[in-house]
PDB file of N, CA, C and O in Angstrom:
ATOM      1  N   UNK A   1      28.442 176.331   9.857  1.00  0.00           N
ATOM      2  CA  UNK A   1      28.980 175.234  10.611  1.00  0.00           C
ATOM      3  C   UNK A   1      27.891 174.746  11.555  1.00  0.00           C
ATOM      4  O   UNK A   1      27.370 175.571  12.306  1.00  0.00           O
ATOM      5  N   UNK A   2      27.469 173.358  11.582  1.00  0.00           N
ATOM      6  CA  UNK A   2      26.952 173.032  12.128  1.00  0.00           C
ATOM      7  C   UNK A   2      27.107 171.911  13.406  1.00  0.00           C
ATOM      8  O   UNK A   2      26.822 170.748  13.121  1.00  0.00           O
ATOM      9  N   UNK A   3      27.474 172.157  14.572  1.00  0.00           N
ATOM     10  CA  UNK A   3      27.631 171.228  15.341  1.00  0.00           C
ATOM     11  C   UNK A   3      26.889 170.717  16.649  1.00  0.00           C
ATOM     12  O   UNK A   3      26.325 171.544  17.366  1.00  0.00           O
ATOM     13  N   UNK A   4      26.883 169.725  16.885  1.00  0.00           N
ATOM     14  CA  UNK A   4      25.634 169.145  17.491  1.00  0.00           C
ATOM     15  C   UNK A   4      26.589 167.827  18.570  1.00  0.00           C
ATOM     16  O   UNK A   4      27.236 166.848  18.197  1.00  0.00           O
ATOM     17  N   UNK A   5      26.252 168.453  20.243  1.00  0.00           N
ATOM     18  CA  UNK A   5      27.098 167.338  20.987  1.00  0.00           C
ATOM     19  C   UNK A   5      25.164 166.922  21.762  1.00  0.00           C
ATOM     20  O   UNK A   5      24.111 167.548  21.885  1.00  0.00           O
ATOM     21  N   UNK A   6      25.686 165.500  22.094  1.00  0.00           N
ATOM     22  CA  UNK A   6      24.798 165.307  22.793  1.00  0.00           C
ATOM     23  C   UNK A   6      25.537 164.455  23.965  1.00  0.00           C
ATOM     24  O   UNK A   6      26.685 164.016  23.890  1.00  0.00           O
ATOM     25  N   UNK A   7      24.469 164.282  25.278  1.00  0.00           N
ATOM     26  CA  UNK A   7      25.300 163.151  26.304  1.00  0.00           C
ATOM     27  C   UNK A   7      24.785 161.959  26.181  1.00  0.00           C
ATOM     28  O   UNK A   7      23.800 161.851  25.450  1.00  0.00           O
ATOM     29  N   UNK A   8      25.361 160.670  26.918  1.00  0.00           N
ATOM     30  CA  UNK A   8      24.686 159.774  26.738  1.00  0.00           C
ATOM     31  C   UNK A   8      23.368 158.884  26.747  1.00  0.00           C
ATOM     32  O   UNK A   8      23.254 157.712  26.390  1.00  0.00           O
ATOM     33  N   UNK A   9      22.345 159.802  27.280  1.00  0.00           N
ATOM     34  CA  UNK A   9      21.398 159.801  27.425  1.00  0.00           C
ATOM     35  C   UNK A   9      20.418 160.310  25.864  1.00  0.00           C
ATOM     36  O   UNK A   9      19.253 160.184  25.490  1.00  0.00           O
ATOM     37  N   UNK A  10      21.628 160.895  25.335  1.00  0.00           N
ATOM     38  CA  UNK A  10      20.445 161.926  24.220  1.00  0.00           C
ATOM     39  C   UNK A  10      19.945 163.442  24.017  1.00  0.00           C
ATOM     40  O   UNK A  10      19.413 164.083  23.111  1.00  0.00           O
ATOM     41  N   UNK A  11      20.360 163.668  25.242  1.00  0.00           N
ATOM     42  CA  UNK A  11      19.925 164.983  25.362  1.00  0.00           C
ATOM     43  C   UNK A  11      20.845 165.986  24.744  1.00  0.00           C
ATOM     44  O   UNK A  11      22.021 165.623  24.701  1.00  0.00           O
ATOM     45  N   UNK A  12      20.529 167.358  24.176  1.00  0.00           N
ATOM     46  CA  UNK A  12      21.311 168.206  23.429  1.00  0.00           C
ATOM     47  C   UNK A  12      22.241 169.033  24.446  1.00  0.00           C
ATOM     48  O   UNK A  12      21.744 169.986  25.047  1.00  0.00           O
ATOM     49  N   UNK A  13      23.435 168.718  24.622  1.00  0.00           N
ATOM     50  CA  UNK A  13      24.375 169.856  25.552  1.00  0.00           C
ATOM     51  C   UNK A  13      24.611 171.047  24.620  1.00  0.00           C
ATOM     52  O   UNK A  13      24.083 172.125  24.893  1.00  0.00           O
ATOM     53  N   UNK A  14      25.343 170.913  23.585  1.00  0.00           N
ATOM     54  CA  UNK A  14      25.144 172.321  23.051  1.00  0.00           C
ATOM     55  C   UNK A  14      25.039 172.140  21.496  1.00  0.00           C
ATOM     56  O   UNK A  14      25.034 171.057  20.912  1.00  0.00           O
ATOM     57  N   UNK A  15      24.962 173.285  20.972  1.00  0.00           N
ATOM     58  CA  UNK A  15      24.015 172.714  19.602  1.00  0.00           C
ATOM     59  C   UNK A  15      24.782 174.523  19.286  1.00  0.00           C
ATOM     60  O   UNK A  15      24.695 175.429  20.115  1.00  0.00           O
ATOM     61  N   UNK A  16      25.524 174.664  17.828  1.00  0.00           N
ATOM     62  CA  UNK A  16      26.064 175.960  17.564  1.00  0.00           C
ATOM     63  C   UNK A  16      25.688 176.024  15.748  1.00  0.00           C
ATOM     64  O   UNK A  16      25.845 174.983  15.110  1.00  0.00           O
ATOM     65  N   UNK A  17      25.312 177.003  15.189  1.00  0.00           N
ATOM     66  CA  UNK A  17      24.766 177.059  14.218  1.00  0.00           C
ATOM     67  C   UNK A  17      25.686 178.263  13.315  1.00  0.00           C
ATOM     68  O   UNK A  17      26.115 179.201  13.985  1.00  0.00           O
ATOM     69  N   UNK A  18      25.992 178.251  11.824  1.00  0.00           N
ATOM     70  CA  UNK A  18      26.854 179.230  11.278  1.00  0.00           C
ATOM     71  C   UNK A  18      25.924 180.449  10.692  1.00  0.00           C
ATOM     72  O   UNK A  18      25.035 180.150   9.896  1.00  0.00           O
ATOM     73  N   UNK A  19      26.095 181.659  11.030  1.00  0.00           N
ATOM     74  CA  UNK A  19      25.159 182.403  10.939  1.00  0.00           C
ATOM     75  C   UNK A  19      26.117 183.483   9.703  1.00  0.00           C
ATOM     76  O   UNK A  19      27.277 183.600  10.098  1.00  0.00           O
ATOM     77  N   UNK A  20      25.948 183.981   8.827  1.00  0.00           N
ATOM     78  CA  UNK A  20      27.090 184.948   7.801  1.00  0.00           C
ATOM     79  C   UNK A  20      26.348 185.115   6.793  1.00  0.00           C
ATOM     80  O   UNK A  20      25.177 184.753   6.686  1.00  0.00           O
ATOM     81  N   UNK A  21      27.404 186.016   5.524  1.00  0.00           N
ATOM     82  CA  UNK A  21      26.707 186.061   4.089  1.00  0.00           C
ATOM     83  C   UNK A  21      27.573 185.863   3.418  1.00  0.00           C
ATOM     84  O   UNK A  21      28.732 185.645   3.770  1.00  0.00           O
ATOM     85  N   UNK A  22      27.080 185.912   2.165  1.00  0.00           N
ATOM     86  CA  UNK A  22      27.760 185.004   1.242  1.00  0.00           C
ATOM     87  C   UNK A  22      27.748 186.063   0.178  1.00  0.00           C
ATOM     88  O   UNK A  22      26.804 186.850   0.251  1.00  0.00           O
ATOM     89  N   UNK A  23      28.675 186.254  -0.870  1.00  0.00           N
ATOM     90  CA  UNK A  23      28.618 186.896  -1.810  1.00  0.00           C
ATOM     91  C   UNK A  23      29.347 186.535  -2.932  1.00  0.00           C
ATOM     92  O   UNK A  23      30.568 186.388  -2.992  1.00  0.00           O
ATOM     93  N   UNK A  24      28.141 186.334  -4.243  1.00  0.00           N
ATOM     94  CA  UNK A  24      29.149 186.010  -5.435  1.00  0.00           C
ATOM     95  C   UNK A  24      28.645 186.406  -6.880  1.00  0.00           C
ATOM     96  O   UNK A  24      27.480 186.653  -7.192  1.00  0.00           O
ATOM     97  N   UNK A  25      29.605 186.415  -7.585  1.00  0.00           N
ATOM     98  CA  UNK A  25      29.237 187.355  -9.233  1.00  0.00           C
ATOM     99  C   UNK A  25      29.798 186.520 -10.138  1.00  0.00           C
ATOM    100  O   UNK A  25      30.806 185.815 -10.095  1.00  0.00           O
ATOM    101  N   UNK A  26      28.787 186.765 -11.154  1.00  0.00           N
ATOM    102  CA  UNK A  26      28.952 186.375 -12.406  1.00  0.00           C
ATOM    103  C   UNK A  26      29.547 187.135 -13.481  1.00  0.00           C
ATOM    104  O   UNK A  26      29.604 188.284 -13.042  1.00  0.00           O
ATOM    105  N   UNK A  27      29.873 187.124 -14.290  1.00  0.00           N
ATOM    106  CA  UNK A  27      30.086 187.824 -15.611  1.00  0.00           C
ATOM    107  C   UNK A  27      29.020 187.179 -17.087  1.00  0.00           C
ATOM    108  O   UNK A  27      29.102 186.126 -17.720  1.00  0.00           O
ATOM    109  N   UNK A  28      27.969 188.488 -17.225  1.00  0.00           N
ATOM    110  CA  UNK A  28      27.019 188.084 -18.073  1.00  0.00           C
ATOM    111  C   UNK A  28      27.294 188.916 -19.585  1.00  0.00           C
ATOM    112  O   UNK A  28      26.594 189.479 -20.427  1.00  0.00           O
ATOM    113  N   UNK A  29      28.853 188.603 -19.361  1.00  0.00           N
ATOM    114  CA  UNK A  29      28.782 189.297 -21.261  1.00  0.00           C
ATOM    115  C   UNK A  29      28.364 190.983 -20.820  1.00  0.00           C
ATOM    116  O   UNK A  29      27.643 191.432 -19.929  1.00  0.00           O
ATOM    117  N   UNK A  30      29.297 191.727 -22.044  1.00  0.00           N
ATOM    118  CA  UNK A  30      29.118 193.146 -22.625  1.00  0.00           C
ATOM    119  C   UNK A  30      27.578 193.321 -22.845  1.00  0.00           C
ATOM    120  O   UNK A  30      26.927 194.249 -22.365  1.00  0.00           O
ATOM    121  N   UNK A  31      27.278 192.728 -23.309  1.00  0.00           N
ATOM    122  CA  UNK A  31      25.322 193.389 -23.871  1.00  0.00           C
ATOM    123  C   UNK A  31      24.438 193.094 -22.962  1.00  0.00           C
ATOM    124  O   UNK A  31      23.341 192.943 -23.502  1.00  0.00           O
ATOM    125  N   UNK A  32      24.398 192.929 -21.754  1.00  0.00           N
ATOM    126  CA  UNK A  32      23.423 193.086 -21.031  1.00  0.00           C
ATOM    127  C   UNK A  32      24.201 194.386 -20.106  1.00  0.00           C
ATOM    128  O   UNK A  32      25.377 194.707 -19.939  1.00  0.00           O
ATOM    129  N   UNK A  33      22.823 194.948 -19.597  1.00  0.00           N
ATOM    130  CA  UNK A  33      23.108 196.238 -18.801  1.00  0.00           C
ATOM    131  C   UNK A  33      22.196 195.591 -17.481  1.00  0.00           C
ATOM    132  O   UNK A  33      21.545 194.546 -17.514  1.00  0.00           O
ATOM    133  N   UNK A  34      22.354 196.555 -16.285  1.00  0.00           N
ATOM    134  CA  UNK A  34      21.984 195.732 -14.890  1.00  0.00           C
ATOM    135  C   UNK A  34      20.281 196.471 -14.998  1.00  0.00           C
ATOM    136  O   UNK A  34      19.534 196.343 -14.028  1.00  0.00           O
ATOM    137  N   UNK A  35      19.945 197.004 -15.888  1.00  0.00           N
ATOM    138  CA  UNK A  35      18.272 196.790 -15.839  1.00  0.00           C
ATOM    139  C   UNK A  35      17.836 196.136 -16.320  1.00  0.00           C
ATOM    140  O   UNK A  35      16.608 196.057 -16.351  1.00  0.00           O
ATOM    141  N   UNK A  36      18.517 195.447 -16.854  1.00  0.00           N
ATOM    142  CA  UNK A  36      18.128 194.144 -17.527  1.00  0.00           C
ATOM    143  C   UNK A  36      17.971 192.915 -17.116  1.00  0.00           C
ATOM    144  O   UNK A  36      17.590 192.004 -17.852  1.00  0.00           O
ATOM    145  N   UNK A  37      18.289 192.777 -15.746  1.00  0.00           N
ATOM    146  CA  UNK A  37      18.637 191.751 -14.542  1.00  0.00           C
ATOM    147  C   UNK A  37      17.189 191.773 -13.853  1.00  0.00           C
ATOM    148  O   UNK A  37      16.495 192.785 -13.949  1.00  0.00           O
ATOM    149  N   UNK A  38      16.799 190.780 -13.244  1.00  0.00           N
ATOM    150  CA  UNK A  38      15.969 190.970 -12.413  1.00  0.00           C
ATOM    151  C   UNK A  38      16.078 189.707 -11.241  1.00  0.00           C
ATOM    152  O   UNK A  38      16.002 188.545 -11.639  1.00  0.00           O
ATOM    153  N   UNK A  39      16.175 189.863 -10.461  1.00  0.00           N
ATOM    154  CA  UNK A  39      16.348 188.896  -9.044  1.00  0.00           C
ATOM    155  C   UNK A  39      15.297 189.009  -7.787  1.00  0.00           C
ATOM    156  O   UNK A  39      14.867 190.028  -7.248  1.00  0.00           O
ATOM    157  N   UNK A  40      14.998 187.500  -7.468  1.00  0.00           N
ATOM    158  CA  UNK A  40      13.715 187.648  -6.735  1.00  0.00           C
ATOM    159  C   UNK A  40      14.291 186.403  -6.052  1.00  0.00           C
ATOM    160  O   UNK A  40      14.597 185.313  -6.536  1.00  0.00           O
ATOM    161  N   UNK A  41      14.373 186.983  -4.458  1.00  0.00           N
ATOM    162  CA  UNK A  41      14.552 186.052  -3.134  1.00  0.00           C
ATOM    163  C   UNK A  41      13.266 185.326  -2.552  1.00  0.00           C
ATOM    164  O   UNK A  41      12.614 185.975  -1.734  1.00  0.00           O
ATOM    165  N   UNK A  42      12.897 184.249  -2.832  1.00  0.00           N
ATOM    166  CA  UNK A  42      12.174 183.694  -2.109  1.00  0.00           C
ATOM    167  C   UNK A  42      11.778 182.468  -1.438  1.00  0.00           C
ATOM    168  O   UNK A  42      11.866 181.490  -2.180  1.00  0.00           O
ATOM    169  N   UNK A  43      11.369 182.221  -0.262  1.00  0.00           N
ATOM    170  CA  UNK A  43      11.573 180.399   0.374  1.00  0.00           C
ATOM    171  C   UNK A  43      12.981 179.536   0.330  1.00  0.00           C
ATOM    172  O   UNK A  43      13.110 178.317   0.211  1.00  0.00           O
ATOM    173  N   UNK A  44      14.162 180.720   0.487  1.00  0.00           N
ATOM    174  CA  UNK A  44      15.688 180.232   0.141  1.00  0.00           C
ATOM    175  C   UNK A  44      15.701 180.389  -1.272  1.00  0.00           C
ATOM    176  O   UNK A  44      16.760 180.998  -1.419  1.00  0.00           O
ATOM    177  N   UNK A  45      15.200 180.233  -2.456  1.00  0.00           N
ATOM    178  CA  UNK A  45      15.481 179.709  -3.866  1.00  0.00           C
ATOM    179  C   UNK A  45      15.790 181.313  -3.924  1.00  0.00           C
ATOM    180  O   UNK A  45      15.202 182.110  -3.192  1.00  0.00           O
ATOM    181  N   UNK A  46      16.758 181.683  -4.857  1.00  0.00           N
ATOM    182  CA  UNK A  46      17.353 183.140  -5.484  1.00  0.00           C
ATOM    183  C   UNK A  46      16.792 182.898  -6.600  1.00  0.00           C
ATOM    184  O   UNK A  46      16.770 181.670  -6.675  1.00  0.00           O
ATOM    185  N   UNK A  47      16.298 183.355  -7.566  1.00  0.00           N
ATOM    186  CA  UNK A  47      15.884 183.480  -9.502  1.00  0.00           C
ATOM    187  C   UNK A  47      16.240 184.479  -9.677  1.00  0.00           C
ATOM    188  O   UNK A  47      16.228 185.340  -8.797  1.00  0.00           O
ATOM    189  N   UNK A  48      16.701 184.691 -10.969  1.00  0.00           N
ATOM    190  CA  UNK A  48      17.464 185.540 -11.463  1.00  0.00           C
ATOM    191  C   UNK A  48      16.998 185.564 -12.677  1.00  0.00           C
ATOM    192  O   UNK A  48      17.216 184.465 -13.186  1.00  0.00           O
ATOM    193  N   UNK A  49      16.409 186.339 -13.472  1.00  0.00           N
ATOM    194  CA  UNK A  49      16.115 186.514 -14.917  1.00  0.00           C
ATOM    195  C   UNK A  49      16.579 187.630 -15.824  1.00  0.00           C
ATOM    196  O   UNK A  49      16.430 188.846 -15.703  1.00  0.00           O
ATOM    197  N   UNK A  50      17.094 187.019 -16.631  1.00  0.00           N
ATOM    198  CA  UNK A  50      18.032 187.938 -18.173  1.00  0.00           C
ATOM    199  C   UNK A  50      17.617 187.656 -19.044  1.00  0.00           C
ATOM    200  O   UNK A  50      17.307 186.482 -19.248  1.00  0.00           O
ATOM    201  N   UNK A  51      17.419 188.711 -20.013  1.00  0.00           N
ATOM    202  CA  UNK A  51      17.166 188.392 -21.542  1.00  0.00           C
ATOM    203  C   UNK A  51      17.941 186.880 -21.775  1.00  0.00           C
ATOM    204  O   UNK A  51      18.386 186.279 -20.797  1.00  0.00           O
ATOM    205  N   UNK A  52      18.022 186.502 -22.718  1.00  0.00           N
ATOM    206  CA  UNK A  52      18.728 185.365 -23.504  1.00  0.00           C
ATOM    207  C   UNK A  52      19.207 186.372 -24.442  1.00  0.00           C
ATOM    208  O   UNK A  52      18.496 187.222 -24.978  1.00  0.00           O
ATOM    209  N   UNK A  53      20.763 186.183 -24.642  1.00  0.00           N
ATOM    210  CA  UNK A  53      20.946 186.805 -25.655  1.00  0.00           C
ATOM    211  C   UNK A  53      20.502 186.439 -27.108  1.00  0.00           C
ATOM    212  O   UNK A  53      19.748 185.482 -27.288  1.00  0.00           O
ATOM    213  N   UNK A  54      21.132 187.466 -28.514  1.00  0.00           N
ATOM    214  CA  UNK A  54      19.757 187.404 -29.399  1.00  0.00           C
ATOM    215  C   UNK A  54      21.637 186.341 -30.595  1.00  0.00           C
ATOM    216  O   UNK A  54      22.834 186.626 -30.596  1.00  0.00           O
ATOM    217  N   UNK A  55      20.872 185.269 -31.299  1.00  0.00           N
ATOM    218  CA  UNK A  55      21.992 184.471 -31.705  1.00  0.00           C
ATOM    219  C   UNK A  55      22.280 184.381 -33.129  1.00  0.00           C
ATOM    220  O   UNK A  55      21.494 184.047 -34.016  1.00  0.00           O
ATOM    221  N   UNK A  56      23.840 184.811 -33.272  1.00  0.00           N
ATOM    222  CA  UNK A  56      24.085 185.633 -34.035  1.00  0.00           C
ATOM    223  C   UNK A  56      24.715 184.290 -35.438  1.00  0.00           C
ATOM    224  O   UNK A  56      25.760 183.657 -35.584  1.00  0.00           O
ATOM    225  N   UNK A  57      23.679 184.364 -36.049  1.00  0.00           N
ATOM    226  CA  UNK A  57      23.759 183.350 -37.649  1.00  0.00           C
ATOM    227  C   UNK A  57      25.188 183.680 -38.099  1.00  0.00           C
ATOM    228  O   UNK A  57      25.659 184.816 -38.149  1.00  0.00           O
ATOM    229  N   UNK A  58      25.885 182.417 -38.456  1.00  0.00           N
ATOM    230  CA  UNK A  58      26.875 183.125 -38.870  1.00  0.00           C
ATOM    231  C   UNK A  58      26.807 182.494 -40.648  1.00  0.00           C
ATOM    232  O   UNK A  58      26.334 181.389 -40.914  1.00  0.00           O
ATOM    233  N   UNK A  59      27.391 183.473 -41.738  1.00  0.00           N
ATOM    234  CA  UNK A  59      26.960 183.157 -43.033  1.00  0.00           C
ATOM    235  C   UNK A  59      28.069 181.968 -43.029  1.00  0.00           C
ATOM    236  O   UNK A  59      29.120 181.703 -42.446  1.00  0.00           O
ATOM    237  N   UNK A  60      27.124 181.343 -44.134  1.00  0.00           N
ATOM    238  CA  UNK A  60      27.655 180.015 -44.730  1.00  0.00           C
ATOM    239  C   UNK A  60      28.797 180.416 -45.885  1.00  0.00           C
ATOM    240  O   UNK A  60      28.615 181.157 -46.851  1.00  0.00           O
ATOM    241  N   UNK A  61      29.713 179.893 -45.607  1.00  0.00           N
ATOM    242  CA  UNK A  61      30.525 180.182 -47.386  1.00  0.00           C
ATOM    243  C   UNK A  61      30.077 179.244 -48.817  1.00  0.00           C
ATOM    244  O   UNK A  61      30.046 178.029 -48.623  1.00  0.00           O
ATOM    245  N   UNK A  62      29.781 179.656 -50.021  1.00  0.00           N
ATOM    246  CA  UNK A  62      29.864 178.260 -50.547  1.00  0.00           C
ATOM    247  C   UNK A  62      31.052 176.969 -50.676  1.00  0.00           C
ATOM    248  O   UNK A  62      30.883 175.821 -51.086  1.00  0.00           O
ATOM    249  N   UNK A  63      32.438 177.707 -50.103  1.00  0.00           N
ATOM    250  CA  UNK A  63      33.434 176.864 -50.311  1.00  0.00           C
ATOM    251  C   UNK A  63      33.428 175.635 -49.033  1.00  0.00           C
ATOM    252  O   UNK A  63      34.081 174.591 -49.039  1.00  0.00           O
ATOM    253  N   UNK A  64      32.652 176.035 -48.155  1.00  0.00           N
ATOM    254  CA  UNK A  64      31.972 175.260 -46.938  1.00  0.00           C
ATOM    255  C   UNK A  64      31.130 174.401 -46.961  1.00  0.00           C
ATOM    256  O   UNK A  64      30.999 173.619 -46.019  1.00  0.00           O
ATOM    257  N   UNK A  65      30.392 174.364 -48.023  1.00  0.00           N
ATOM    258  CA  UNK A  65      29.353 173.504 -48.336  1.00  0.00           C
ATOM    259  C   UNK A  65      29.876 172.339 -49.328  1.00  0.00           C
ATOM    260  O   UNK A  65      30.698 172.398 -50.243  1.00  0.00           O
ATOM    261  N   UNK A  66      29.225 171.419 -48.900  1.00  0.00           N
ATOM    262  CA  UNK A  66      29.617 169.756 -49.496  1.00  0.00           C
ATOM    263  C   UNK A  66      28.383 168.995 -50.012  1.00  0.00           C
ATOM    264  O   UNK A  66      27.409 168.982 -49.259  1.00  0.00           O
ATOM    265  N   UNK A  67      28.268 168.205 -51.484  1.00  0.00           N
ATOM    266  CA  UNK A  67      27.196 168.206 -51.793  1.00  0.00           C
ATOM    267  C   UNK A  67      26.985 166.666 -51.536  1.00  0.00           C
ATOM    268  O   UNK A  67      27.858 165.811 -51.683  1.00  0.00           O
ATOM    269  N   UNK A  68      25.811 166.469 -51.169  1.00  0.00           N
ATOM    270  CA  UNK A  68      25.946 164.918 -51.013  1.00  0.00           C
ATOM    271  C   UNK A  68      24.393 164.315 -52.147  1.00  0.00           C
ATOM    272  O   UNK A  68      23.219 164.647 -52.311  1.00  0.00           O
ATOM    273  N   UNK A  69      25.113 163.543 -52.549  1.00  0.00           N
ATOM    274  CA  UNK A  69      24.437 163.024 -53.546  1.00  0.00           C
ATOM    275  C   UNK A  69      23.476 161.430 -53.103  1.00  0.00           C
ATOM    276  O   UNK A  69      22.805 160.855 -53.960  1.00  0.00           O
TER     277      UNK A  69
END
């Protein structure tokens, strides 16, 4: 919270700033495990790096396939 009075002149009478933490989670899927995570705080920006999971082909049927001529 940020609030900011001034008088008529301009000058700052009081000035109050929100000071706390914050906490929040994701859900990254069954196949990653937390060594697999890596998080790096820096200049405000949070990064967070995870594998990409690995993407799973799914088979073609031939009754799925359409022939175009």
């Amino acid at each position: 919270m940020n609030k900011d009075e001034k008088n008529k002149a301009g000058k700052l009478i009081r000035q109050e700033r929100y000071a706390g933490s914050l906490e929040r989670s994701f859900y990254v899927g069954d196949d990653l495990k937390q060594e697999d995570i890596k998080a790096h705080y820096e200049n405000g920006v949070l990064k967070i790096t995870m594998p990409k999971p690995a993407v799973k082909k799914a088979a073609v049927d031939e009754k799925s396939r359409i022939a175009i001529e």
